[in-house]
C-alpha positions as CSV (number, residue, x, y, z in Angstrom):
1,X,15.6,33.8,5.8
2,X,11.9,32.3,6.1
3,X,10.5,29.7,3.5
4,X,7.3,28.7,2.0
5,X,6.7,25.1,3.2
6,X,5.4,22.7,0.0
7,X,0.9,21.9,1.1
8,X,0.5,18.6,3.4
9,X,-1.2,15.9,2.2
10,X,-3.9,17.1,4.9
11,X,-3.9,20.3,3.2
12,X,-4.4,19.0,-0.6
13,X,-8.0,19.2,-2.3
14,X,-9.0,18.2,-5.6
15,X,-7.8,21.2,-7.4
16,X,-4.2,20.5,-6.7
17,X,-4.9,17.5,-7.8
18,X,-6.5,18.4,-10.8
19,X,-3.2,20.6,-11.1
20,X,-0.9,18.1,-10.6
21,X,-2.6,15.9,-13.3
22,X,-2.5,18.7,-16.1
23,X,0.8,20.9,-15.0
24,X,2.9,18.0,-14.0
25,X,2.1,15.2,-16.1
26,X,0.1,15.9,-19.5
27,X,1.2,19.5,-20.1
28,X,4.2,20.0,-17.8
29,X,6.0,22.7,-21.0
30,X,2.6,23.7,-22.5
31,X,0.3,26.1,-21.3
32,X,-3.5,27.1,-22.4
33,X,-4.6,30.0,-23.3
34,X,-6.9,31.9,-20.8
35,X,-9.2,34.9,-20.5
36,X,-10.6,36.3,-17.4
37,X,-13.8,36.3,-16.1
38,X,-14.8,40.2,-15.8
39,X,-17.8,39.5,-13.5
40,X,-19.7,37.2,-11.7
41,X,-21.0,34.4,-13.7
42,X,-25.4,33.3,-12.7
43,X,-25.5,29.7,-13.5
44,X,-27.3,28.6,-16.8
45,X,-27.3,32.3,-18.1
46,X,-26.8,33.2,-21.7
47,X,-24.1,35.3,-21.8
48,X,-20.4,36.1,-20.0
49,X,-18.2,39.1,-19.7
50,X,-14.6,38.4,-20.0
51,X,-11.2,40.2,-19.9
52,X,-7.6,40.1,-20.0
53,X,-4.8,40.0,-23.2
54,X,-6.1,38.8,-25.9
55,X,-9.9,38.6,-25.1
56,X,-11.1,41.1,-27.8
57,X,-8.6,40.3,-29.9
58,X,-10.2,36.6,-31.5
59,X,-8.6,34.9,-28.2
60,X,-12.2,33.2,-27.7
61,X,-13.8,32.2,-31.4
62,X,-16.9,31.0,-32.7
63,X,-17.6,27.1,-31.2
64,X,-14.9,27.2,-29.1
65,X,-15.3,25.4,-25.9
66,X,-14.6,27.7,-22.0
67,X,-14.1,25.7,-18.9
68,X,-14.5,27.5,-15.7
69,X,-14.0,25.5,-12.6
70,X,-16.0,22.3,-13.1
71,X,-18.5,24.0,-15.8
72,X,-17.7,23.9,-19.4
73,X,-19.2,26.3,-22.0
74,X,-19.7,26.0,-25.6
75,X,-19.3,29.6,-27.7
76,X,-22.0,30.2,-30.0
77,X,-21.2,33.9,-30.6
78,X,-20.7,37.3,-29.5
79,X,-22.6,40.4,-28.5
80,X,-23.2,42.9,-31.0
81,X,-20.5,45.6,-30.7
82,X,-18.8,44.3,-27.8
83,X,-16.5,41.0,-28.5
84,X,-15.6,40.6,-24.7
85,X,-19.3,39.3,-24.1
86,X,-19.4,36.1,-25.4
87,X,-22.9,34.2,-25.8
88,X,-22.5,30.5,-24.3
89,X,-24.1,27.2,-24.0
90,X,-23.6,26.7,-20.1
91,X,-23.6,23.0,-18.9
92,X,-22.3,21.7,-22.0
93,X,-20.5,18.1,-22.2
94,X,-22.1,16.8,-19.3
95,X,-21.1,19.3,-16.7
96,X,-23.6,21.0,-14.0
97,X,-24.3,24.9,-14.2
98,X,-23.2,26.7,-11.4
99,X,-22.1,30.2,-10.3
100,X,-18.9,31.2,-11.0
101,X,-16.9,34.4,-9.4
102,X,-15.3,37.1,-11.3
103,X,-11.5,37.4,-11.3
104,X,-11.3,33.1,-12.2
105,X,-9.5,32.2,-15.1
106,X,-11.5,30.9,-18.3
107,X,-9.8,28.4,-20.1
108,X,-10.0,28.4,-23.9
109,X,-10.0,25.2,-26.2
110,X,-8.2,23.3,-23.1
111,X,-6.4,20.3,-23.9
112,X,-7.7,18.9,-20.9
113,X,-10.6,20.2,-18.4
114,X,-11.3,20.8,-14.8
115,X,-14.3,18.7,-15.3
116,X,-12.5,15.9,-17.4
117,X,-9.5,15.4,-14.8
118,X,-11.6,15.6,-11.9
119,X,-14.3,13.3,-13.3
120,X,-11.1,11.1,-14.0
121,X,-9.6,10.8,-10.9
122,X,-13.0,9.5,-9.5
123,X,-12.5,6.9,-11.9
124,X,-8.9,6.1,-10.4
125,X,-10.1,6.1,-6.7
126,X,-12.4,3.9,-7.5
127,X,-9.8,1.2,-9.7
128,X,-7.6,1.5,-6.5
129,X,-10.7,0.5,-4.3
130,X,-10.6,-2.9,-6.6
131,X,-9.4,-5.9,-4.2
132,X,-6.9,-6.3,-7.5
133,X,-5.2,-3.1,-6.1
134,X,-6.2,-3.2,-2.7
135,X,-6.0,0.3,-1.8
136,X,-9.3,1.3,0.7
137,X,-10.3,3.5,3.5
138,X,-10.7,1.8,7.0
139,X,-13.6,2.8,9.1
140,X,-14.4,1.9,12.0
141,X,-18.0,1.8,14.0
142,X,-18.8,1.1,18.0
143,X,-21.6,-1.7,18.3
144,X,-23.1,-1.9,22.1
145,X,-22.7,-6.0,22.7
146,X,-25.9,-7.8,23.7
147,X,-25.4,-10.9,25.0
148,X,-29.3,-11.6,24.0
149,X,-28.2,-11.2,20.6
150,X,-26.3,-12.4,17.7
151,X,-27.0,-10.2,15.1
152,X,-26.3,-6.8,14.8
153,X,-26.9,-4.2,12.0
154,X,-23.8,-2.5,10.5
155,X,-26.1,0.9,9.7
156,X,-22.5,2.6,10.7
157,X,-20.7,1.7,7.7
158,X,-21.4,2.7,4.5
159,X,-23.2,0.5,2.2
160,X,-20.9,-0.2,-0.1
161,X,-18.1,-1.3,2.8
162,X,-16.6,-4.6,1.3
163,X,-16.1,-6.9,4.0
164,X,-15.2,-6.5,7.7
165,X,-11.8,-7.1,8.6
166,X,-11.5,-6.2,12.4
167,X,-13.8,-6.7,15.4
168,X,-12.8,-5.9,19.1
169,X,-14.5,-5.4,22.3
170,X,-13.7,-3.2,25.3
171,X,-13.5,-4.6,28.7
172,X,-14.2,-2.2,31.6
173,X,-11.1,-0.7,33.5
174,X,-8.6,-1.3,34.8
175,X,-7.2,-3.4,32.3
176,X,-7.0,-1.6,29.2
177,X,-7.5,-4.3,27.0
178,X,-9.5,-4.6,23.6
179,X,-9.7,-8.8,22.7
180,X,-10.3,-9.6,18.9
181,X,-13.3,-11.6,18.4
182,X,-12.3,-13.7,15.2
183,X,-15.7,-16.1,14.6
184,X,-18.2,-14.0,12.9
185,X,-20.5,-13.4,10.2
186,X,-21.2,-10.6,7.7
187,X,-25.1,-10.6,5.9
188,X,-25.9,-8.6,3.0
189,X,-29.2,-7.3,1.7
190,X,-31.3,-9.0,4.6
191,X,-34.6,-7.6,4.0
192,X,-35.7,-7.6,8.0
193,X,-36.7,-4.7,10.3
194,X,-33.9,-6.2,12.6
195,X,-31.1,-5.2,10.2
196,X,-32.6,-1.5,8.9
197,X,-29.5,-0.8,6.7
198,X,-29.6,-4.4,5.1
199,X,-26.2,-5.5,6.2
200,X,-25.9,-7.8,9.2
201,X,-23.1,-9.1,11.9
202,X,-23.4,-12.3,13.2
203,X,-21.3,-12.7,16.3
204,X,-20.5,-16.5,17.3
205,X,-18.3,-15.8,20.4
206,X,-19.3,-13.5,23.4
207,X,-17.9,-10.1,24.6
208,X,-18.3,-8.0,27.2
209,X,-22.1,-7.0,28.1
210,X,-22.8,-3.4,28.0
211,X,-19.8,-2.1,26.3
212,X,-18.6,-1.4,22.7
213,X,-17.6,-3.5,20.2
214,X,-15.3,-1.8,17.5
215,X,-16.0,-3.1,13.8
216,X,-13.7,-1.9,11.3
217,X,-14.4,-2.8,7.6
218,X,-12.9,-1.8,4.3
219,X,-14.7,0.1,1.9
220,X,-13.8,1.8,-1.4
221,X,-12.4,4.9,-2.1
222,X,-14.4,8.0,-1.5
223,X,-15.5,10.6,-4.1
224,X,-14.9,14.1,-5.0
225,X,-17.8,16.2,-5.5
226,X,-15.9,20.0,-5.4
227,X,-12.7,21.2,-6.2
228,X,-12.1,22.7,-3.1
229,X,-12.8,19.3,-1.2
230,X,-10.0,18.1,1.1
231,X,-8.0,14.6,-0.2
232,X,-7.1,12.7,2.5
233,X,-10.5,13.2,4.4
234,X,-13.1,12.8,1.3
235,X,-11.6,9.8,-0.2
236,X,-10.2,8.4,2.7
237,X,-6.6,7.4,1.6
238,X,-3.4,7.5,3.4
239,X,-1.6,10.1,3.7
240,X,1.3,8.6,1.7
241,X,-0.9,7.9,-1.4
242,X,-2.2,11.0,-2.4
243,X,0.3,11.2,-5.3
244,X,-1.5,7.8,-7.1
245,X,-4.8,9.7,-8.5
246,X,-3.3,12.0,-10.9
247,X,-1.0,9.7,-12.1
248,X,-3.9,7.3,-12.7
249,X,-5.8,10.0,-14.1
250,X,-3.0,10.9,-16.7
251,X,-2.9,7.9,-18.3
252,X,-6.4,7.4,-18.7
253,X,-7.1,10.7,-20.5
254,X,-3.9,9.7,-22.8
255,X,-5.9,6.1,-23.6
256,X,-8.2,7.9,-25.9
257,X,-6.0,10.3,-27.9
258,X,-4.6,7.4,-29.2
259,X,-7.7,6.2,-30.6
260,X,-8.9,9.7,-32.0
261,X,-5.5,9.6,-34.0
262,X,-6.2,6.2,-35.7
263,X,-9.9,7.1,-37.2
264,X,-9.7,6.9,-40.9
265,X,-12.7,9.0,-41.6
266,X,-10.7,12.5,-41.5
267,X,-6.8,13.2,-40.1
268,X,-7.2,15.2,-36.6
269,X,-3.3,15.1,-35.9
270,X,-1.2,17.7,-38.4
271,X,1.6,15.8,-36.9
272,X,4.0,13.7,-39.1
273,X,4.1,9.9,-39.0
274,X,7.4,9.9,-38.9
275,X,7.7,12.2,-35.5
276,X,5.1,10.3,-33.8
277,X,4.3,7.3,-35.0
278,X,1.5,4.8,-34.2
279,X,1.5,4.2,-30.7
280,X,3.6,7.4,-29.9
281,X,1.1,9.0,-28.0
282,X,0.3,5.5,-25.5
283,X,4.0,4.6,-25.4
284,X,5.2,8.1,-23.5
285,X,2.6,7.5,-20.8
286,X,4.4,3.6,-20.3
287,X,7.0,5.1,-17.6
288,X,4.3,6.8,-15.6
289,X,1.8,3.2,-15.8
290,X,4.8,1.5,-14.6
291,X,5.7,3.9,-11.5
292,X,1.7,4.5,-10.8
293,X,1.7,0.1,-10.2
294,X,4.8,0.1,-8.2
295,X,3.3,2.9,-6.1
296,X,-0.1,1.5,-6.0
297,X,2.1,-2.2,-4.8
298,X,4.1,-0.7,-2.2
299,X,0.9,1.7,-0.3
300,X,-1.1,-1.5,-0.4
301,X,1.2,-3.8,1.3
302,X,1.7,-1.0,3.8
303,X,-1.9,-1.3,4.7
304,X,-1.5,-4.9,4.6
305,X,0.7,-4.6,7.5
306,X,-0.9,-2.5,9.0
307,X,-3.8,-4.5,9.0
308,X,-2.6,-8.1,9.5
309,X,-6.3,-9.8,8.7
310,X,-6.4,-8.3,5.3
311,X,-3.6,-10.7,4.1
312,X,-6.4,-13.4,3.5
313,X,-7.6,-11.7,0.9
C-alpha cells in the first residue's frame, strides 16, 4: 500500500498558502461558488467565456465581482444571446491585469479573494519582520578583508537589512577556523563613492589579509509577488514557520467585517443580534490571535538560539 506524502515546507508557494488562509481558517465548512474559465483569458480585454454548472443559469449576475488567480473583475453585463460571455471590468479593486489560462476556476462574489489573502499575508511577513516579533531572514555576504581599510560597503545585503549581527573571518588552512570579530560599526545612507550602496562597515579589529570575511545581518521578511512563488526561499523564513502567515492573515481580514457590521447608515448583516452579537465576528478569531503569538514566541526564540548575538536586542 503506497501513500501520498502531505507538501514540504520547501515545496509550499503562496497559493497553498492563500489556501490554507481561506479553506482552513475563514471558510473551513463553506465553499464559493465557481464557474470555469472556457478559454484563455488576454489581459485587460472586454469580455470572458465561461463554463461549468450553473454558468448560464444566473450563476454570474449583473455587478458581481470574478476573481481569477490574483486579478479581480467587475460584471457589467452579458453578451447578447449568449449568457456564458460575460462583459468585465478587468483590474478592478486594485489588482493588475494579466493573462489567465482556460480550465482555472473563476470565483464568484468570493468572501475572500486570491488578491486580498495574498496581499494580506505580505502584510503579515512584514509585522513578523518587526523587532517586536523578531522573526527575520539571515543573509549572509563574503567581504575580501583589506588591511588598508576600515570601511567596507555592504552592497551584498539588501537595503533594507536591519542591523548586522554576525561577522567572521576565514584563516587559510589548515586550521579550519572562522574567529568572530565583535568591534565594529554599521553606517547608513553615507552619500560617498566609497560606499556605492549607502550602507557602510567599519571594522575596528584586524582579520586575515586576502581572505573573506562573512557578514551576516538580519533583514525583514521577503515578499510574494506570484502565487506560484516558493515560501521558504522568497520570504526567507524557517522552515518551521511557514504555518504563521495565514494565520496572521486570517485575523486581519476578520478586523474589518467587524467594522462593516457596526455602520449605521444601512444593515449589511441579515443576521440576528441575538445569534451574533456585537463583537461576535472579532471574538471567534481570539483563539487563533492567541496561538498565531505563541507560535510567533516560540520560532523567534529558536532563532534567538540559534543566533546567540541577537539576544541584545
Amino acid at each position: 500500500m503506497s501513500f501520498t506524502l502531505l507538501p514540504t515546507a520547501a515545496d509550499l508557494t503562496l497559493q497553498d498558502l492563500v489556501n490554507t488562509t481561506i479553506y482552513r481558517y475563514l471558510t473551513p465548512s463553506q465553499r464559493d461558488i465557481a464557474v470555469i474559465l472556457a478559454a484563455d483569458y488576454t489581459a485587460g480585454a472586454p469580455t470572458m467565456s465561461v463554463s461549468g454548472v450553473g454558468a448560464s443559469a444566473g450563476a454570474v449576475a449583473l455587478g458581481a465581482t470574478l476573481s481569477i488567480d490574483l486579478e479581480t473583475f467587475y460584471v457589467e453585463g452579458f453578451t447578447a444571446g449568449s449568457p456564458t460571455t460575460v462583459n468585465v471590468v478587468p483590474g478592478f479593486a486594485g489588482t493588475t491585469e494579466a493573462n489567465h489560462t482556460a480550465s482555472t476556476l473563476v470565483w464568484v462574489d468570493p468572501k475572500f479573494t486570491a488578491f486580498q489573502v495574498a496581499t494580506t499575508i505580505n502584510d503579515d511577513l512584514s509585522d513578523l519582520s518587526s523587532m517586536d516579533n523578531g522573526i527575520f531572514q539571515y543573509i549572509t555576504t563574503p567581504i575580501t578583508y583589506n588591511p588598508t581599510y576600515m570601511g567596507y560597503d555592504l552592497g551584498g545585503l539588501p537595503s533594507n537589512f536591519i542591523d548586522v549581527v554576525e561577522i567572521r573571518y576565514m584563516i587559510p588552512t589548515p586550521t579550519h577556523n572562522f574567529p568572530l570579530l565583535t568591534n565594529f560599526k554599521v553606517m547608513r545612507n553615507i552619500v560617498n563613492p566609497i560606499f556605492p550602496s549607502g550602507n557602510g562597515l567599519v571594522i575596528y579589529e584586524d582579520a586575515y589579509p586576502g581572505m573573506p570575511m562573512y557578514v551576516t545581518a538580519i533583514c525583514p521578511l521577503g515578499q510574494f509577488e506570484q502565487l506560484e512563488d516558493p515560501v521558504v526561499s522568497t520570504t526567507g523564513l524557517p522552515a518551521t514557520a511557514v504555518d504563521l502567515p495565514p494565520m496572521g492573515a486570517a485575523v486581519r481580514l476578520v478586523e474589518p467585517r467587524e467594522i462593516k457590521r457596526n455602520f449605521i447608515e444601512s444593515q449589511p448583516d441579515p443576521r440576528k443580534a441575538a445569534e451574533t452579537p456585537p463583537g461576535a465576528v472579532m471574538n471567534s478569531m481570539r483563539a487563533l490571535a492567541m496561538r498565531r503569538q505563541s507560535r510567533i514566541d516560540a520560532v523567534a526564540d529558536d532563532l534567538r538560539r540559534q543566533w546567540p548575538n541577537l539576544r541584545s536586542y
